[in-house]
N, C-alpha and C positions, 0 to 999 in steps of 0.2 A: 310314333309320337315322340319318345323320345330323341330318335335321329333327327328329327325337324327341331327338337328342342337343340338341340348340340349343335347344330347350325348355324342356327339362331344366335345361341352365344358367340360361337367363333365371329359371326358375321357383325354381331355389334360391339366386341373388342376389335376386330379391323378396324370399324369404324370410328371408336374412342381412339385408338391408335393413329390412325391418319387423320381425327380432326385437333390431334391435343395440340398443336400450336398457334391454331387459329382459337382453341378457346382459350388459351393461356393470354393469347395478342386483344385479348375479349375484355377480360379481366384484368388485363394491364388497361385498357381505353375506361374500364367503366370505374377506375379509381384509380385515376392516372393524377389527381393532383395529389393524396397519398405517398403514391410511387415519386413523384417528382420532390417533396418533403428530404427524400431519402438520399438526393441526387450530391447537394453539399456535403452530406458524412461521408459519400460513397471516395466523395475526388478527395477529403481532408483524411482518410485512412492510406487511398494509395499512394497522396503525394508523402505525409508523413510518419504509415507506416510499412507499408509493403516497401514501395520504390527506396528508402535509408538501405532495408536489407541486404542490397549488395557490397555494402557498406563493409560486410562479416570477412569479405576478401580481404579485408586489407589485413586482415589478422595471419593468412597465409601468402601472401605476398610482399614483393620489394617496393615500398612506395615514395617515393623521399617528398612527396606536395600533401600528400594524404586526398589528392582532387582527383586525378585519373586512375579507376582500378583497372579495370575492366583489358588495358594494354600492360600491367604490369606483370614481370618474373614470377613465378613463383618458388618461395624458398620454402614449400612443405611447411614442417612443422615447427619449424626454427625456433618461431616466437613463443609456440606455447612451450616449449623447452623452457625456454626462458624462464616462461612466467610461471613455472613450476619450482626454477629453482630462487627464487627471487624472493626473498624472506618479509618482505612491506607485504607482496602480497597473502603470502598465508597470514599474517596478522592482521592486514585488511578484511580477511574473509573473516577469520576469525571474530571479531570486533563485528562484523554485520553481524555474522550467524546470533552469537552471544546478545547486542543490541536489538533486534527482533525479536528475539526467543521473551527478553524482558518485558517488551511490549508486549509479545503477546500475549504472554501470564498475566501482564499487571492491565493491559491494557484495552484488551477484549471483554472483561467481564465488567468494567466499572459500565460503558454503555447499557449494556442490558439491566446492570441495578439502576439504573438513572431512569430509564424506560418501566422499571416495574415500580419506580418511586412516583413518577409523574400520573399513570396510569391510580395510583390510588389517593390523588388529590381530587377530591370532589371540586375545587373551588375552579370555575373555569378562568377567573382572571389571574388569582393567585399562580396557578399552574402556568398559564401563558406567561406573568413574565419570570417565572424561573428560568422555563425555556429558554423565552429570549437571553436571557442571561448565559445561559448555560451554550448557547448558538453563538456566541458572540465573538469568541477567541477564536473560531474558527475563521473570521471573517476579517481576522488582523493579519497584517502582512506580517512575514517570515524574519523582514529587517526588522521591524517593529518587536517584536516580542522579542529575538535576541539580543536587542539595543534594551528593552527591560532586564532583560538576564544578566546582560554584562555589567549595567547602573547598579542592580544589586550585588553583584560580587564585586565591582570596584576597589581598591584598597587603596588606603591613606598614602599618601608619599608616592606613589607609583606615577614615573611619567607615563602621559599618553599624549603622542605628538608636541604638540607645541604648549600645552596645560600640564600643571601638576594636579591631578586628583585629591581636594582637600579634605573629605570625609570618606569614609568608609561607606560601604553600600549594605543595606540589609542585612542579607546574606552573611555579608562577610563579619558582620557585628554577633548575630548568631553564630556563627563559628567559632570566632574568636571566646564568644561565652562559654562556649561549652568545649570548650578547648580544642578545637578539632585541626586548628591551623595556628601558626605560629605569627605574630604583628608581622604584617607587610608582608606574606603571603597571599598570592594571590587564588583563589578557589579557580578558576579556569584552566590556569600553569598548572594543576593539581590533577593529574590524570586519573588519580582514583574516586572524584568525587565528579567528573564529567558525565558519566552514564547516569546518575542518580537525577544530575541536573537536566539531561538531555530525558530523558523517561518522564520526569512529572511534568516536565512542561510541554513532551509531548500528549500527553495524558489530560493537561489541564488543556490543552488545543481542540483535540480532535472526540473528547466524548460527549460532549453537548452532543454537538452533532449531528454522531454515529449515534447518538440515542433515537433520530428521526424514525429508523427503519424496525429497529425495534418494538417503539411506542406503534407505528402503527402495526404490527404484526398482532402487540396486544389491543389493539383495539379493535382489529377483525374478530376476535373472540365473541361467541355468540354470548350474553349474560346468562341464557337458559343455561350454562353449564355451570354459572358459579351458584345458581338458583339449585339446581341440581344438589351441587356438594355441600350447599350451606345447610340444606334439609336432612343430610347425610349426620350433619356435627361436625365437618371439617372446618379446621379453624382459617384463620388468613396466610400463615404459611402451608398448612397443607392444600390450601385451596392454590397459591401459587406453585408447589410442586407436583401436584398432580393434574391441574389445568393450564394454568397458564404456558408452564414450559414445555410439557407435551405440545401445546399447541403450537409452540413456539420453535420449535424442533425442525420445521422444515426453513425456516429461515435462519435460525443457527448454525446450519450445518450447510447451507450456500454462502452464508458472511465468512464460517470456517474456512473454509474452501480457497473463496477468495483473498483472504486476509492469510495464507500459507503460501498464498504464490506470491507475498509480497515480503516473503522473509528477506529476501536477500534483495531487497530493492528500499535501500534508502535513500533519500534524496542528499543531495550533496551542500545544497544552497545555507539550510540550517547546522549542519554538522561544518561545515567551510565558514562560518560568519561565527561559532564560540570556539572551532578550535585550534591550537597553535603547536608550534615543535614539542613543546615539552607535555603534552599531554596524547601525541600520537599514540601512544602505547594502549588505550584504550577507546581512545577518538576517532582514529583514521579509518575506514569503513572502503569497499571496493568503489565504490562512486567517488572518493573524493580520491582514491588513487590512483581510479582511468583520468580522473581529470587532471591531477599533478604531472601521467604520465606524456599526456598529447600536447600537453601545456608548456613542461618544465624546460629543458633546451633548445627543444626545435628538430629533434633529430627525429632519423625514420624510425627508428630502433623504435622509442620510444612512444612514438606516434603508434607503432605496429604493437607492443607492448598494451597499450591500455587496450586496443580493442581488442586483441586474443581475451585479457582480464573480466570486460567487457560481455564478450561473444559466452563466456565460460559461467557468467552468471547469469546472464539469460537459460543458456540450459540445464543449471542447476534447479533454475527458478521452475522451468516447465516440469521437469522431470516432480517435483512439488506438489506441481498442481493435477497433474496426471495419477499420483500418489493417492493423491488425498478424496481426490473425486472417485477413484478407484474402490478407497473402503469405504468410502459415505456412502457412495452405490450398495456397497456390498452388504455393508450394514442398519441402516436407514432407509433403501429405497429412494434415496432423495441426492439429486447430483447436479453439476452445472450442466453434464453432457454424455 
């Protein structure tokens, strides 16, 4: 009996085995408009993100167009020599690493306060338009906001183009009170007060938001748990440290995650629109140095220079995120992958 049983088995894994593509071809047909959904992410990843990747060549090759890799020299490791010895970029790096890290302290937890703030607004319209409020600045354009940033640090006397700027801007009246800059100083040229101004407004942009994901984490909370602790005597913060962010824990620790593998990826467009030579020392970030670099003369060097740069913070960046999923695994049970 059992021989006939073992049989049996082999004989009906044969036959899962020879029919799995015709059920797989089954189930592509009986949710094929689904699948078809998937078809435009599918071509928008490999045209702009797989297919770029060869792009990484150009970091160990001769390229003088930066158009054809694929036929060029290869000169090893030339460039990342370079870009080793090349002192913008360790201070580039630097200035990202430093500028992340800020955000990430100042700038990961105000979402999740903002998220356990709205969650204990009983008032459903009052709550909605904080939101919106708080959602708002995310949805200004990038020129927009640092064309507000630069109106308030403006300074009296200062030409700009073809205008003399005849009042001072917020900012800079604020400073000037509290003595912090000298008349006709301008706070942007001022490389030690760039990060403070580049953090709260990134801060004041992006945590509306980042509070979406949040609120609704605390809103999948069952009430029977706060019914639970209320009956316990747990007060409103104990009841948020003991339920709410326990609960909350598996999506803190995927935002973690991902917000680690974004240390070293700033964008260039906001940091290139406030800052200028004399504030480099704290300003200039590796994105806006691969840009200066492919940008500035025209040469290959240069062109080859930004993407080693480039090529070098992509795998810092992985290596991050590999890290970080590694102990949130390890510690929490809970991980991208």
């Amino acid at each position: 009996m059992s021989l006939n049983s073992a049989k049996t088995s082999e004989e009906i894994l044969d036959e899962l085995e020879r029919t799995k593509w015709k059920r797989v071809g089954k189930e592509l047909l009986k949710d094929w408009r689904l699948y078809a959904l998937l078809v435009p992410l599918l071509v928008f990843m490999f045209l702009f993100k797989y297919l770029p990747i060869k792009g990484v060549l150009q970091a160990f090759k001769f390229n003088d167009e930066g158009v054809i890799v694929m036929q060029d020299s290869w000169y090893g490791l030339m460039y990342i020599k370079q870009l080793f010895q090349n002192n913008d970029f360790w201070r580039a790096l630097r200035n990202t690493f430093v500028n992340s890290m800020y955000g990430l302290v100042f700038g990961f937890p105000i979402p999740i306060f903002l998220a356990l703030l709205f969650s204990e607004i009983k008032s459903y319209g009052y709550r909605s338009v904080l939101q919106v409020c708080t959602y708002l600045p995310k949805f200004l354009s990038t020129v927009v906001t640092t064309s507000i940033i630069t109106l308030w640090c403006k300074t009296e006397g200062v030409m700009e183009g073809m205008d003399t700027v005849g009042s001072n801007g917020l900012l800079t009246k604020m400073f000037l009170a509290f003595n912090w800059i000298t008349p006709g100083q301008n706070i942007l040229s001022t490389y030690k007060f760039f990060r403070p101004i580049y953090q709260i407004s990134g801060v004041w942009e992006a945590s509306g938001y980042g509070s979406i994901v949040y609120f609704a984490a605390v809103l999948a909370i069952s009430p029977t748990n706060y019914e639970a602790a209320k009956i316990d005597g747990a007060s409103k913060l104990q009841q948020i440290r003991y339920v709410t962010l326990p609960a909350m824990a598996p999506t803190l620790s995927i935002m973690l995650i991902m917000r680690i593998g974004q240390i070293l990826n700033i964008g260039y467009e906001k940091v290139m629109l406030l800052y200028n030579t004399a504030s480099y020392e704290t300003a200039d970030v590796i994105s806006t140095f691969v840009y200066r670099q492919q940008q500035g003369d025209g040469t290959s060097t240069n062109y080859m220079l930004g993407t080693a740069a480039d090529l070098f913070n992509s795998l810092i960046a992985m290596c991050l995120v590999l890290g970080a999923n590694a102990i949130s695994r390890r510690v929490s049970d809970t991980s991208l992958f």
